[in-house]
PDB file of N, CA, C and O in Angstrom:
ATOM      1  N   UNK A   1      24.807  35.659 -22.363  1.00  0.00           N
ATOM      2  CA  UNK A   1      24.556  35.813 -23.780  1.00  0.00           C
ATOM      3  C   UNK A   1      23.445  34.852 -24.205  1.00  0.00           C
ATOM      4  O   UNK A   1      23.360  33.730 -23.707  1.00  0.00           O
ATOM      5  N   UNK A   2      22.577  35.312 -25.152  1.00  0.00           N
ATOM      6  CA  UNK A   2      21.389  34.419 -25.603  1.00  0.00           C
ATOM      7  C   UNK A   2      21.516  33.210 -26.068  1.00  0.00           C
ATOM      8  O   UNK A   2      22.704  32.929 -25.914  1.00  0.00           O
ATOM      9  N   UNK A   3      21.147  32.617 -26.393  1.00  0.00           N
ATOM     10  CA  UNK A   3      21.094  31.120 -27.909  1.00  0.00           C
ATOM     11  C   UNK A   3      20.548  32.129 -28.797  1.00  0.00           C
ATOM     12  O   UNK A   3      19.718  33.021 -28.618  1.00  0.00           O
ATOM     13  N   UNK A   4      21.310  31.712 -29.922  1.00  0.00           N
ATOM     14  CA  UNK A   4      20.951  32.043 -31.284  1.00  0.00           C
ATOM     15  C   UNK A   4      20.199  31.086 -31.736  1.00  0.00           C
ATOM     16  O   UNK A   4      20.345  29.919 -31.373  1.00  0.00           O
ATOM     17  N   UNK A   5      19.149  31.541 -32.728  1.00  0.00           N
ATOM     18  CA  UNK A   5      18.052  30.660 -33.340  1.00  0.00           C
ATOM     19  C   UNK A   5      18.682  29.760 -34.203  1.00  0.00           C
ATOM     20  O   UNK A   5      19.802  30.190 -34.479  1.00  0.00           O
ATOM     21  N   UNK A   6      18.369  28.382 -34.906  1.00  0.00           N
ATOM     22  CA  UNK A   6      19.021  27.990 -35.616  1.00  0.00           C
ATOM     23  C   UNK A   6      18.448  28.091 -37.292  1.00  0.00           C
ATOM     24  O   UNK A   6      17.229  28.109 -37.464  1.00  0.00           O
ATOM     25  N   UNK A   7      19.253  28.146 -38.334  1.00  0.00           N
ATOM     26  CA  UNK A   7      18.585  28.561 -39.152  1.00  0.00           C
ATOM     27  C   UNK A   7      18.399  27.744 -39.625  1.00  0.00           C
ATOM     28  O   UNK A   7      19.018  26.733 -39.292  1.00  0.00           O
ATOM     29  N   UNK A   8      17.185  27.677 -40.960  1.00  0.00           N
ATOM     30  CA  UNK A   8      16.598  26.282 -41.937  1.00  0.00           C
ATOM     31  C   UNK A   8      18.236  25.063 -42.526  1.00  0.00           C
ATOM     32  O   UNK A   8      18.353  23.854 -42.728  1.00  0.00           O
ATOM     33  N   UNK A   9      19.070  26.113 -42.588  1.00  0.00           N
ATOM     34  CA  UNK A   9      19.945  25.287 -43.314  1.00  0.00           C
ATOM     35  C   UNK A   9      20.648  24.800 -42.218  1.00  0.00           C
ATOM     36  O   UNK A   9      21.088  23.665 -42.405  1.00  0.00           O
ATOM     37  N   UNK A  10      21.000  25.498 -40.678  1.00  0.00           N
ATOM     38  CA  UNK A  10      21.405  24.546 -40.359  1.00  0.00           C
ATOM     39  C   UNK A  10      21.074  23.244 -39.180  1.00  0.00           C
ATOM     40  O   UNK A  10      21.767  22.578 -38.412  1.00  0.00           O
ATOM     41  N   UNK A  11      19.834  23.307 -39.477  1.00  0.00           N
ATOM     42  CA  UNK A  11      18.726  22.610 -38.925  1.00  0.00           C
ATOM     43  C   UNK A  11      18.690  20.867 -39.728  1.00  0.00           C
ATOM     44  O   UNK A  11      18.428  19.727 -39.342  1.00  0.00           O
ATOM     45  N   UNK A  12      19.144  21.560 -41.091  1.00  0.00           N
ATOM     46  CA  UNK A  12      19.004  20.387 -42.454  1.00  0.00           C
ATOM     47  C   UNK A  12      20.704  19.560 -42.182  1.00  0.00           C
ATOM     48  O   UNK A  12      20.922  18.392 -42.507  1.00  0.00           O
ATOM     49  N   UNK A  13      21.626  20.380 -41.605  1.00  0.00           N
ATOM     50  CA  UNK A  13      23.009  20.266 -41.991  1.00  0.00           C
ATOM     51  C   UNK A  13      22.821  19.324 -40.564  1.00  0.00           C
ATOM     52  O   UNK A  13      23.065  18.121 -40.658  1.00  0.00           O
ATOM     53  N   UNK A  14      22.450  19.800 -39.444  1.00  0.00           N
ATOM     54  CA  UNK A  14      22.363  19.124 -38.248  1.00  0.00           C
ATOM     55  C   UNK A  14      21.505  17.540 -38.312  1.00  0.00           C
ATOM     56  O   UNK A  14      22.010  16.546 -37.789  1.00  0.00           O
ATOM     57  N   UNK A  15      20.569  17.507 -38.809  1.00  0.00           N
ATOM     58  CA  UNK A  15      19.725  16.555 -39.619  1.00  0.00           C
ATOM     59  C   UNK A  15      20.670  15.294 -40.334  1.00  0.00           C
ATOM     60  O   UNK A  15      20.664  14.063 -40.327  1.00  0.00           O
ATOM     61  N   UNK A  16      21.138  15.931 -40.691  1.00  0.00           N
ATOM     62  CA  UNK A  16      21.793  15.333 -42.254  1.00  0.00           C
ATOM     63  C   UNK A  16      23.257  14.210 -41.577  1.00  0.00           C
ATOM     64  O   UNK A  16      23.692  13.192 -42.115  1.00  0.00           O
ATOM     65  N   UNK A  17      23.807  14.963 -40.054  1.00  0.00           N
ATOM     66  CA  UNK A  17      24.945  14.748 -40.098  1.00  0.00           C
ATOM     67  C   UNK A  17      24.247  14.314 -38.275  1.00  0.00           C
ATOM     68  O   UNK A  17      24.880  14.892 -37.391  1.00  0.00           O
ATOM     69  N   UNK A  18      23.204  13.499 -37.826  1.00  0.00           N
ATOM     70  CA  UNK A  18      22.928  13.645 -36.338  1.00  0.00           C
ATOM     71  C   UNK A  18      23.515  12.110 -35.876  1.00  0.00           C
ATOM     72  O   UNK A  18      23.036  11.538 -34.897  1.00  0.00           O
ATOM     73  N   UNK A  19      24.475  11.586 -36.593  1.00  0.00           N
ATOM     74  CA  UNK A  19      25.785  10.077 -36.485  1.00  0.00           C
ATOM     75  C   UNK A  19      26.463  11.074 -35.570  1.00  0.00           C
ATOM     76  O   UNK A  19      26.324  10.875 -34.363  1.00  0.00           O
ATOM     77  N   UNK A  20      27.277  12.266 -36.020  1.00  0.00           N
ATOM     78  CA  UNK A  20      28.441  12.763 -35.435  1.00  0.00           C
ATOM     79  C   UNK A  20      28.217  13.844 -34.145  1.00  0.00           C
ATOM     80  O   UNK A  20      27.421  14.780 -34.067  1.00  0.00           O
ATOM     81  N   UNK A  21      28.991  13.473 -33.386  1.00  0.00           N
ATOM     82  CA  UNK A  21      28.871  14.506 -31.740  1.00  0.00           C
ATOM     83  C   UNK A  21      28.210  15.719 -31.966  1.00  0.00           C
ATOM     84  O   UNK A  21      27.944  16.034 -33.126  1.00  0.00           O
ATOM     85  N   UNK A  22      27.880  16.507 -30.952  1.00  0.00           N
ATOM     86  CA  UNK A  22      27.821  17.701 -30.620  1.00  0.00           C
ATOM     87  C   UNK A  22      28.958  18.542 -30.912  1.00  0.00           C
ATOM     88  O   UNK A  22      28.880  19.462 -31.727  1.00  0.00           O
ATOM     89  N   UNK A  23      30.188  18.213 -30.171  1.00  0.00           N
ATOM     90  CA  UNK A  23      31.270  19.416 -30.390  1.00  0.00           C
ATOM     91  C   UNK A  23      31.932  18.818 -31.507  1.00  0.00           C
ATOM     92  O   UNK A  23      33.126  19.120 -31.499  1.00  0.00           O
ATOM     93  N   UNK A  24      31.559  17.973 -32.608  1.00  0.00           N
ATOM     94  CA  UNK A  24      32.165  17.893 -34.149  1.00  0.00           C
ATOM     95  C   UNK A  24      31.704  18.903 -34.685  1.00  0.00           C
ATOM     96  O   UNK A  24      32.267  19.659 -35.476  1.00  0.00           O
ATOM     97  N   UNK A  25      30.635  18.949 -34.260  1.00  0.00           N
ATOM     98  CA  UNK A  25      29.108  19.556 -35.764  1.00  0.00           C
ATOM     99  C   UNK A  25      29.421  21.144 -35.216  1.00  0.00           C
ATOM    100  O   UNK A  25      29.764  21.957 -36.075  1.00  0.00           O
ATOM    101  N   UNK A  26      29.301  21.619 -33.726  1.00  0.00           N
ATOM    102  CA  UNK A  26      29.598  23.066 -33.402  1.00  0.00           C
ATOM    103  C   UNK A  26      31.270  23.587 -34.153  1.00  0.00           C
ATOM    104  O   UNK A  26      31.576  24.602 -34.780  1.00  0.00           O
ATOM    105  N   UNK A  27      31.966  22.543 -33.796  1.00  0.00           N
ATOM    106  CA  UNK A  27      33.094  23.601 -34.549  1.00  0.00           C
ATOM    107  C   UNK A  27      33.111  23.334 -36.346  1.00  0.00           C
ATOM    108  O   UNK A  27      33.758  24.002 -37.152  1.00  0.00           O
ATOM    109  N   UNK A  28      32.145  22.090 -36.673  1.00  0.00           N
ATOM    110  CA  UNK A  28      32.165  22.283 -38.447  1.00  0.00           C
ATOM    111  C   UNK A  28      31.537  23.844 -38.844  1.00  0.00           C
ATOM    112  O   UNK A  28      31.946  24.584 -39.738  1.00  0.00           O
ATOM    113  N   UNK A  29      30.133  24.153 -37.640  1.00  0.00           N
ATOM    114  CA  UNK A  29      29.453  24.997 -38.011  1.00  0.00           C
ATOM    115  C   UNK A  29      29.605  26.311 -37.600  1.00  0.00           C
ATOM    116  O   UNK A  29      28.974  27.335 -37.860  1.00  0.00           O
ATOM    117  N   UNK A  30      30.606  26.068 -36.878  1.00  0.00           N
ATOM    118  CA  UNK A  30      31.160  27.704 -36.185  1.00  0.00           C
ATOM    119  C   UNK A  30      30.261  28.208 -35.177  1.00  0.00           C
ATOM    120  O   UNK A  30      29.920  29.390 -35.132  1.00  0.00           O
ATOM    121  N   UNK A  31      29.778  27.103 -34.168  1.00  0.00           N
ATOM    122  CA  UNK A  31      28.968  27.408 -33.306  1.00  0.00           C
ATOM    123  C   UNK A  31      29.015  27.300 -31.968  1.00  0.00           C
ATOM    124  O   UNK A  31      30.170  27.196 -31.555  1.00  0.00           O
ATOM    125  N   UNK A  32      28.148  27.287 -31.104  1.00  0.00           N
ATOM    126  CA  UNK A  32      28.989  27.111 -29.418  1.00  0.00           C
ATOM    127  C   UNK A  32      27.998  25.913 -29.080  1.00  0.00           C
ATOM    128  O   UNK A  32      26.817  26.256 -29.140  1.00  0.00           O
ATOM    129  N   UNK A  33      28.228  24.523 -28.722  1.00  0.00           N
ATOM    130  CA  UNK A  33      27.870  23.206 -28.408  1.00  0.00           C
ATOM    131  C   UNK A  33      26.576  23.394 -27.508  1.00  0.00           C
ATOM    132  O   UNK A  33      26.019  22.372 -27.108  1.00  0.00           O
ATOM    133  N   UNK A  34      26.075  24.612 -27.170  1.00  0.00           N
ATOM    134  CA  UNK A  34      25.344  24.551 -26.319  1.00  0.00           C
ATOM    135  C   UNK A  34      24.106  25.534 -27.488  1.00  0.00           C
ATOM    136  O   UNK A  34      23.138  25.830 -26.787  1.00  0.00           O
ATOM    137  N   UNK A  35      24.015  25.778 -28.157  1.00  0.00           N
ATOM    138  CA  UNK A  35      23.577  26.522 -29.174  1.00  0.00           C
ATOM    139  C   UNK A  35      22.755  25.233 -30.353  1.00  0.00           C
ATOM    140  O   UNK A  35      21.620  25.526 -30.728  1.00  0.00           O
ATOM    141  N   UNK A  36      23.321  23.988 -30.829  1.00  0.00           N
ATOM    142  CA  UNK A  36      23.122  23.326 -31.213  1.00  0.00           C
ATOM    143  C   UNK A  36      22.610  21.407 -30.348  1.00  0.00           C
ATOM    144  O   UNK A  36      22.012  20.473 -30.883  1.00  0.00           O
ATOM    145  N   UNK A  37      23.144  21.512 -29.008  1.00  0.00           N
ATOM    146  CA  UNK A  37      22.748  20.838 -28.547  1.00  0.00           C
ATOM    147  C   UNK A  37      20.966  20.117 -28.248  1.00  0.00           C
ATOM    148  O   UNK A  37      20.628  18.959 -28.492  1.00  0.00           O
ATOM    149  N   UNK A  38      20.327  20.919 -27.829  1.00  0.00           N
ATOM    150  CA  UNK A  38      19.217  20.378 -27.961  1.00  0.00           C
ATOM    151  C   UNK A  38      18.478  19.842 -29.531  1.00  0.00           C
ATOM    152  O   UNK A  38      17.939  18.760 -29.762  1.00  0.00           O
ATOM    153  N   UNK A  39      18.677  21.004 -30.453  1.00  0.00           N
ATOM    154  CA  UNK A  39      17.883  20.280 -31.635  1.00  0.00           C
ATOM    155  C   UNK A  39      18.814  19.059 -31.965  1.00  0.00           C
ATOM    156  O   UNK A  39      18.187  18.011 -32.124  1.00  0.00           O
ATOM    157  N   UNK A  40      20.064  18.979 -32.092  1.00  0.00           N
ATOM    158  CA  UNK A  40      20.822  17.363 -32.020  1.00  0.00           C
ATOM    159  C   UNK A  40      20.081  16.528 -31.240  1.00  0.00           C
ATOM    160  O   UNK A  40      19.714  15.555 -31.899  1.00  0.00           O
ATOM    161  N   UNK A  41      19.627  16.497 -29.861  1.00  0.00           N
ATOM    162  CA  UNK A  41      18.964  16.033 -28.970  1.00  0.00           C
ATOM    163  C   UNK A  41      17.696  14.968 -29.875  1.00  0.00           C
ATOM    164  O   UNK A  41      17.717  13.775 -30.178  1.00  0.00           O
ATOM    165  N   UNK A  42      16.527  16.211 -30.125  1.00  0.00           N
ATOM    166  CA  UNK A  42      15.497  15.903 -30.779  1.00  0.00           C
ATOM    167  C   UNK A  42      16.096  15.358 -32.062  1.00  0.00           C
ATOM    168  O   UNK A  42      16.063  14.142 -31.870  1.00  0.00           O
ATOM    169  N   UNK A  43      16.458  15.497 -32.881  1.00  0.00           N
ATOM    170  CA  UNK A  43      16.936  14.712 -33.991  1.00  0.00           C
ATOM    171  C   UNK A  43      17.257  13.073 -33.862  1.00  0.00           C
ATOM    172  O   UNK A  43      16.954  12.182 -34.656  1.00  0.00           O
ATOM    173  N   UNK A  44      18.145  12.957 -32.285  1.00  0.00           N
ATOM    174  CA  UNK A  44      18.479  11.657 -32.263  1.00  0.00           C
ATOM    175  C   UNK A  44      17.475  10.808 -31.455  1.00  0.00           C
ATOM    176  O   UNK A  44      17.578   9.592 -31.292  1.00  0.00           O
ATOM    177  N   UNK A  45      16.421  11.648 -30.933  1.00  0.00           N
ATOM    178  CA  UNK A  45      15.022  10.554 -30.508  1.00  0.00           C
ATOM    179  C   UNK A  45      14.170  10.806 -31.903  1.00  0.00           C
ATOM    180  O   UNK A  45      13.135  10.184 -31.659  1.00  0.00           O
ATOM    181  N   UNK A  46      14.036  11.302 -33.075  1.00  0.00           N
ATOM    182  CA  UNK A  46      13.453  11.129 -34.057  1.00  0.00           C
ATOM    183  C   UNK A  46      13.764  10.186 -35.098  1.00  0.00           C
ATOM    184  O   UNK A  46      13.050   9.959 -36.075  1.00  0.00           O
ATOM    185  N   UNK A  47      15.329   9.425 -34.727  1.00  0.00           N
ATOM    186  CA  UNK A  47      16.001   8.542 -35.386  1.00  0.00           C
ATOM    187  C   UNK A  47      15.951   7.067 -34.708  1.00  0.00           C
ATOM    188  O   UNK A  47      16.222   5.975 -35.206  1.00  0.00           O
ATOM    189  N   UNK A  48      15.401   7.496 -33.070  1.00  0.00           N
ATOM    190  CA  UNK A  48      16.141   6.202 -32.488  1.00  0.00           C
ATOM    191  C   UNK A  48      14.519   5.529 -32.599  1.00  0.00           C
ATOM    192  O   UNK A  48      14.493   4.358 -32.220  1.00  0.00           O
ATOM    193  N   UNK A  49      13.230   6.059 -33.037  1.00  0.00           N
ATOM    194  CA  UNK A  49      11.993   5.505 -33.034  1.00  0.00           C
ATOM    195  C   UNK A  49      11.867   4.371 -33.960  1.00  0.00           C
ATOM    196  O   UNK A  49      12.084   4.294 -35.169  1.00  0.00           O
ATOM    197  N   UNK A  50      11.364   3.298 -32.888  1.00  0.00           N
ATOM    198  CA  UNK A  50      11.109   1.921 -33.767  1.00  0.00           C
ATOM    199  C   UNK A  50       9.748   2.683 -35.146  1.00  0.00           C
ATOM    200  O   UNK A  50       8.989   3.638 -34.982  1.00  0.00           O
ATOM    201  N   UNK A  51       9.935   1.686 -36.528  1.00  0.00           N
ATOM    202  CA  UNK A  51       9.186   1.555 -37.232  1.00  0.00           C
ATOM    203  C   UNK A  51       8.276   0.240 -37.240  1.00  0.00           C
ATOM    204  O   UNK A  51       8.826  -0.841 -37.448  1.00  0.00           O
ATOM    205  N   UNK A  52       6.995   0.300 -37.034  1.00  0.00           N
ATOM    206  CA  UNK A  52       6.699  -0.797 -37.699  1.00  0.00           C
ATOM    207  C   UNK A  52       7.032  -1.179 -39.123  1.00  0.00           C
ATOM    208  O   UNK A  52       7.521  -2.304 -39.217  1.00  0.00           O
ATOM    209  N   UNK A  53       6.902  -0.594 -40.114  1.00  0.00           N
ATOM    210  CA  UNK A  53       7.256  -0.722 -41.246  1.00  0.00           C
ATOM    211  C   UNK A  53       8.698  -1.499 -41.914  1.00  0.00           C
ATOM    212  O   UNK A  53       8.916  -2.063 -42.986  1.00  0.00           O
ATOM    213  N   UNK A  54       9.707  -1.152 -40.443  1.00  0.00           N
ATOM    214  CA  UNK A  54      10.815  -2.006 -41.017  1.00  0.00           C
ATOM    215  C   UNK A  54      11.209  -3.119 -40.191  1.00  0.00           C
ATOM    216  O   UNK A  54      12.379  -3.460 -40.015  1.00  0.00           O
ATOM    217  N   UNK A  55      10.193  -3.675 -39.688  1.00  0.00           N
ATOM    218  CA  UNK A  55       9.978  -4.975 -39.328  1.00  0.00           C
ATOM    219  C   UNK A  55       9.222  -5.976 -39.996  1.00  0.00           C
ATOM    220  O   UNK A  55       9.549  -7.163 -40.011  1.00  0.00           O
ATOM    221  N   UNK A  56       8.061  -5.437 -40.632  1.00  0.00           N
ATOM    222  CA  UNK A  56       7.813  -6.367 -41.781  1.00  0.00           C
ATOM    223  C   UNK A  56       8.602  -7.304 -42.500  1.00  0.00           C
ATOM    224  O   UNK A  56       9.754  -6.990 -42.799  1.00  0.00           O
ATOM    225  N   UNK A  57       8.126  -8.446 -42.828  1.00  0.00           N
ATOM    226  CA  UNK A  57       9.253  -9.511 -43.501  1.00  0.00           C
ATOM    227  C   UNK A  57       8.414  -8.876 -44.895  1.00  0.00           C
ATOM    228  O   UNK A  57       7.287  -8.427 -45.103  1.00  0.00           O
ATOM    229  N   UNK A  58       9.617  -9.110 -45.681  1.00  0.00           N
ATOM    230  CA  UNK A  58       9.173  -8.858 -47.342  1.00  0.00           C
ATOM    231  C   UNK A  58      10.109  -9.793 -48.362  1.00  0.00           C
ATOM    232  O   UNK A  58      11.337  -9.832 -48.436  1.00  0.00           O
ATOM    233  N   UNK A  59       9.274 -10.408 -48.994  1.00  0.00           N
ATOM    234  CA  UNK A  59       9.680 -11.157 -49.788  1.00  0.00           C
ATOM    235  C   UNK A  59       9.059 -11.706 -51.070  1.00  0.00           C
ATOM    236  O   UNK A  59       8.094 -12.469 -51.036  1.00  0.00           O
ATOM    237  N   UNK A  60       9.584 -11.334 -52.099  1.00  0.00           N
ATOM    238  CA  UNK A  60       8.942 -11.464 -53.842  1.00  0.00           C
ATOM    239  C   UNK A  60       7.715 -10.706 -53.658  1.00  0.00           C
ATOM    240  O   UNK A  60       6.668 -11.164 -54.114  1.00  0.00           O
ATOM    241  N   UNK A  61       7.729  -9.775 -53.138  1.00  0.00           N
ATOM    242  CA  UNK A  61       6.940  -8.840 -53.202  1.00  0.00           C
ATOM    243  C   UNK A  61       5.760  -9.131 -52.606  1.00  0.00           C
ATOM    244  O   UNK A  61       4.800  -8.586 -53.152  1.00  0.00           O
ATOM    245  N   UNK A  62       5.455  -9.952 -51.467  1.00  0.00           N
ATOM    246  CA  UNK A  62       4.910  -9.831 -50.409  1.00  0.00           C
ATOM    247  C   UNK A  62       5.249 -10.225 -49.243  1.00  0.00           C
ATOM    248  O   UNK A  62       6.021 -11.100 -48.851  1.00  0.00           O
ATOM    249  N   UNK A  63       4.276  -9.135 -48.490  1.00  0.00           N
ATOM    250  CA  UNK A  63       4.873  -8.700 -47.467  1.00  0.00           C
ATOM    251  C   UNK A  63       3.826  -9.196 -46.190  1.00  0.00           C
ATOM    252  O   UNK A  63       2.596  -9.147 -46.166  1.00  0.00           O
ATOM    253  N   UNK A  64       4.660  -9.626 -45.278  1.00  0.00           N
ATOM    254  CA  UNK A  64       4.318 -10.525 -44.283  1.00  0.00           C
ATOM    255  C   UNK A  64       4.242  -9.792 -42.865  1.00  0.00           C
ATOM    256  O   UNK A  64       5.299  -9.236 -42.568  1.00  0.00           O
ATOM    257  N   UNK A  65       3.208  -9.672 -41.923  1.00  0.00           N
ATOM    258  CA  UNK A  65       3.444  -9.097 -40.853  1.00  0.00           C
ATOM    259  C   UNK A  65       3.796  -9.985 -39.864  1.00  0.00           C
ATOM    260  O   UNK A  65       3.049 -10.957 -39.752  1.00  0.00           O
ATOM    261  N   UNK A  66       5.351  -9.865 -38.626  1.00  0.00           N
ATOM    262  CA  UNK A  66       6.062 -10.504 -37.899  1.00  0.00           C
ATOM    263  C   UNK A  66       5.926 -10.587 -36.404  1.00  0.00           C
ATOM    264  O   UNK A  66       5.278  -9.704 -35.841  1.00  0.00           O
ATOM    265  N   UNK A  67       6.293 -11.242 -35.931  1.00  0.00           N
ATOM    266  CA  UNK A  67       5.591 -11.092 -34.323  1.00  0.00           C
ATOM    267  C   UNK A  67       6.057  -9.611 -33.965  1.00  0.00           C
ATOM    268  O   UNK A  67       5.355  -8.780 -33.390  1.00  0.00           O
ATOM    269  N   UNK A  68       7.410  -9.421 -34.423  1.00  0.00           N
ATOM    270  CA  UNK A  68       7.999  -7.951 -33.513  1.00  0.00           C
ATOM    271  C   UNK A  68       6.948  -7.163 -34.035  1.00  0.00           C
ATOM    272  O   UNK A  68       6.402  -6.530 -33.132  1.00  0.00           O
ATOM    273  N   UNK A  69       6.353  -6.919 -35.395  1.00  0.00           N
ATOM    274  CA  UNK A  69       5.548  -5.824 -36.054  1.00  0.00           C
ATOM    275  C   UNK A  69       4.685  -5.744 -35.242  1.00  0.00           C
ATOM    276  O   UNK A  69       4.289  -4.606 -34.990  1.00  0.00           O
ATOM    277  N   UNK A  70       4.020  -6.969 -34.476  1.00  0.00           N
ATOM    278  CA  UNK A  70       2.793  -7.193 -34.371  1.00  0.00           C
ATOM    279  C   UNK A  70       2.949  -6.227 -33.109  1.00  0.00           C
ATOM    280  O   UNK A  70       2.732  -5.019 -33.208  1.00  0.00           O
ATOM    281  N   UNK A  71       3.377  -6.898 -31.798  1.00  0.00           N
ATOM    282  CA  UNK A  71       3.894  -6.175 -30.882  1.00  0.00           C
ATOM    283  C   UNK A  71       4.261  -4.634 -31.086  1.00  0.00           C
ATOM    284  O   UNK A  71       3.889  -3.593 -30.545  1.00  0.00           O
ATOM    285  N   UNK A  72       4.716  -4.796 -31.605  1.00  0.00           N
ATOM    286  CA  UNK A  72       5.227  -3.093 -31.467  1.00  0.00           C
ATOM    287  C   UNK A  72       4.135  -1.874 -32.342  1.00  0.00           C
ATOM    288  O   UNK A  72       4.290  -0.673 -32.120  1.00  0.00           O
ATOM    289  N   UNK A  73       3.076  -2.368 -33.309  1.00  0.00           N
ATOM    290  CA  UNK A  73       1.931  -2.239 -33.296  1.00  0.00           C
ATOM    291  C   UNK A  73       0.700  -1.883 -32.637  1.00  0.00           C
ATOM    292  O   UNK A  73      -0.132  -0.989 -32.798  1.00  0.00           O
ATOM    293  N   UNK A  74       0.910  -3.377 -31.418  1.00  0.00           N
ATOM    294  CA  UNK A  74      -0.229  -3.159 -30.320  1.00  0.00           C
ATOM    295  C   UNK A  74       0.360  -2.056 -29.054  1.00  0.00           C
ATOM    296  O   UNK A  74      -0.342  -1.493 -28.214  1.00  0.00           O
ATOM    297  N   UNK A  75       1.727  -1.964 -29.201  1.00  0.00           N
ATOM    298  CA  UNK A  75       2.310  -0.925 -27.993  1.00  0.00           C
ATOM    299  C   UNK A  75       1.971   0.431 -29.054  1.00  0.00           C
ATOM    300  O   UNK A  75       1.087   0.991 -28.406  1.00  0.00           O
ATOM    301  N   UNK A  76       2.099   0.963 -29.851  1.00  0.00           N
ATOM    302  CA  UNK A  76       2.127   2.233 -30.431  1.00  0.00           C
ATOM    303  C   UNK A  76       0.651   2.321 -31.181  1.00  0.00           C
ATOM    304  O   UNK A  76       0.383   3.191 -32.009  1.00  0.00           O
ATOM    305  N   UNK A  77      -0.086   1.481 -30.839  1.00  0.00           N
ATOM    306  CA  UNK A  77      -1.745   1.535 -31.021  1.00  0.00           C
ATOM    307  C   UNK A  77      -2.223   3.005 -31.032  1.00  0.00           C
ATOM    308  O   UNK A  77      -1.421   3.539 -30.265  1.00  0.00           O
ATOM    309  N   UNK A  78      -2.824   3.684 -31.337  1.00  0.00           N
ATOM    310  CA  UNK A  78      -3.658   5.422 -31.014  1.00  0.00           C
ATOM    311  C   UNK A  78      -5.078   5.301 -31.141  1.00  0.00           C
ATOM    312  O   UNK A  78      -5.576   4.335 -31.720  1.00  0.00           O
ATOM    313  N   UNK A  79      -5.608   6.013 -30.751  1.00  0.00           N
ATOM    314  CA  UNK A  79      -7.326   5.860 -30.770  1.00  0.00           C
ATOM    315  C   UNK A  79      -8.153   6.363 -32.272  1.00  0.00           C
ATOM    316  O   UNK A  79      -8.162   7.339 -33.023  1.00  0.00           O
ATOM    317  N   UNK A  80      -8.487   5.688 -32.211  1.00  0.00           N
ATOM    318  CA  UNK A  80      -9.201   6.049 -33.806  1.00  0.00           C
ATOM    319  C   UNK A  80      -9.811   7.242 -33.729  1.00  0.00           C
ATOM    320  O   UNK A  80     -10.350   7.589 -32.678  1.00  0.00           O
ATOM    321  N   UNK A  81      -9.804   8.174 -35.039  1.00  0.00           N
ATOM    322  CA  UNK A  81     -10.564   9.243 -34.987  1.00  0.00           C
ATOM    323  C   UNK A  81     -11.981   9.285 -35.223  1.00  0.00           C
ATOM    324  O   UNK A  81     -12.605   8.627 -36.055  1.00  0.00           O
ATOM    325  N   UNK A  82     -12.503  10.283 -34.254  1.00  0.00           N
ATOM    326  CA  UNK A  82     -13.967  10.307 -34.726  1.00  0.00           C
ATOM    327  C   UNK A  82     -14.126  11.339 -36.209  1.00  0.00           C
ATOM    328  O   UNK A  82     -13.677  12.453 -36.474  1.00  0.00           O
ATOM    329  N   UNK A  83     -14.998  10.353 -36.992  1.00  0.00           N
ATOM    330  CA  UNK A  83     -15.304  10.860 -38.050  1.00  0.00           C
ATOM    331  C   UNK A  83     -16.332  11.839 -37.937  1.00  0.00           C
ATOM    332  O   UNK A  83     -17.546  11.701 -37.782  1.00  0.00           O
ATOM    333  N   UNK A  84     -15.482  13.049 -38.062  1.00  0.00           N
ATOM    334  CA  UNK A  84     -17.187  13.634 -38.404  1.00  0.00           C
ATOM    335  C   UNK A  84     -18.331  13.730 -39.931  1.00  0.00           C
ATOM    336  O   UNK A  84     -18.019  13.704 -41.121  1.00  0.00           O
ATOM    337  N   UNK A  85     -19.540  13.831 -39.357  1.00  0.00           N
ATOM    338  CA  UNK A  85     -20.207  13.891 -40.662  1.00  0.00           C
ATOM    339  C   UNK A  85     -20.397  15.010 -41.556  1.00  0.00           C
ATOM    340  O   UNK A  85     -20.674  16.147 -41.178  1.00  0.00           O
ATOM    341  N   UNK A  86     -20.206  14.576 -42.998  1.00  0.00           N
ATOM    342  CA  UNK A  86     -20.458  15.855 -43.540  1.00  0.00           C
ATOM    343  C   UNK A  86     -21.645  15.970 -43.981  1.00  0.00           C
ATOM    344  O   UNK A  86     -22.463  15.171 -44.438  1.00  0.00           O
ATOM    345  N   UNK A  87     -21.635  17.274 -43.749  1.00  0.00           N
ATOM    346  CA  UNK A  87     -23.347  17.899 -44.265  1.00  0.00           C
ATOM    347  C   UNK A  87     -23.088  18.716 -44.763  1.00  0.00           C
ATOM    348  O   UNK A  87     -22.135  19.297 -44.244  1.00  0.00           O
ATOM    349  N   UNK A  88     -23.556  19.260 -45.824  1.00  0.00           N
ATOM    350  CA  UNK A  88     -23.601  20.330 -46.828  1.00  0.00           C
ATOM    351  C   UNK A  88     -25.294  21.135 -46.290  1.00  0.00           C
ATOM    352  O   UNK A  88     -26.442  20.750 -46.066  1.00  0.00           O
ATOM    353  N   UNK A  89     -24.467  22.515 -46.284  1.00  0.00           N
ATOM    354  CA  UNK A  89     -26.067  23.113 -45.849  1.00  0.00           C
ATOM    355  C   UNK A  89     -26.544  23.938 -47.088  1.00  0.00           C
ATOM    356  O   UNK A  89     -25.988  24.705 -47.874  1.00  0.00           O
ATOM    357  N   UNK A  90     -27.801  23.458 -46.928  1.00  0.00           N
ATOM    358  CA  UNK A  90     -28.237  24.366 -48.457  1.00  0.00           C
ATOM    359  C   UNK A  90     -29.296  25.374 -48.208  1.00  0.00           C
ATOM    360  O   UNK A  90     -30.272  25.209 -47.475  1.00  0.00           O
ATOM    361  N   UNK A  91     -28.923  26.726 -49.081  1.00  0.00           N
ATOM    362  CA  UNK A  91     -29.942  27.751 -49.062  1.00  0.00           C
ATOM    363  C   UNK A  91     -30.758  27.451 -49.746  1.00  0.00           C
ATOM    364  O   UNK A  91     -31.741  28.177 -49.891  1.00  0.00           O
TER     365      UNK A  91
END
C-alpha cells in the first residue's frame, strides 16, 4: 500500500506538536507511524539547529556578540553572493 501525502494541516499539526513521538501523533491523527514518520524526522533537525541569534548576550537593550556566537558563526559562515550589476537597457 502507498504513503499517503500529508496534508497542509497536518504538516502544521505535526509542526506544532514535533516534542511528542511518532506513534502519539499517528494514533492522535488517525494515521499509520510510517506515513508521518519522516516529515517528524525533518521537523526535528529543523528544531535541533543551533541559532546564532540565541546566543547573543542581551542586555538593556544591547546586544553583545559571545564567544559561542562567534564560533558558531565562523562554522556556519556561506560565501557571499556575487552581486550582479544592474543595467537598465535603453531604446
Amino acid at each position: 500500500m502507498a504513503k499517503k501525502e500529508l496534508t497542509v494541516v497536518e504538516k502544521f499539526y505535526i509542526e506544532g506538536h514535533v516534542s511528542k513521538d511518532i506513534d502519539t501523533l499517528a494514533k492522535e491523527m488517525g494515521k499509520k507511524p510510517d506515513d508521518i514518520k519522516q516529515y517528524h524526522l525533518e521537523c526535528n533537525a529543523k528544531v535541533n539547529v543551533p541559532n546564532v541569534s540565541a546566543l547573543l548576550g542581551r542586555k538593556n537593550g544591547c546586544v553583545t556578540m559571545t564567544q559561542g556566537a562567534s564560533q558558531l558563526a565562523e562554522e556556519t559562515e556561506s560565501k557571499p553572493r556575487k552581486e550582479k550589476p544592474y543595467i537598465a537597457k535603453i531604446k
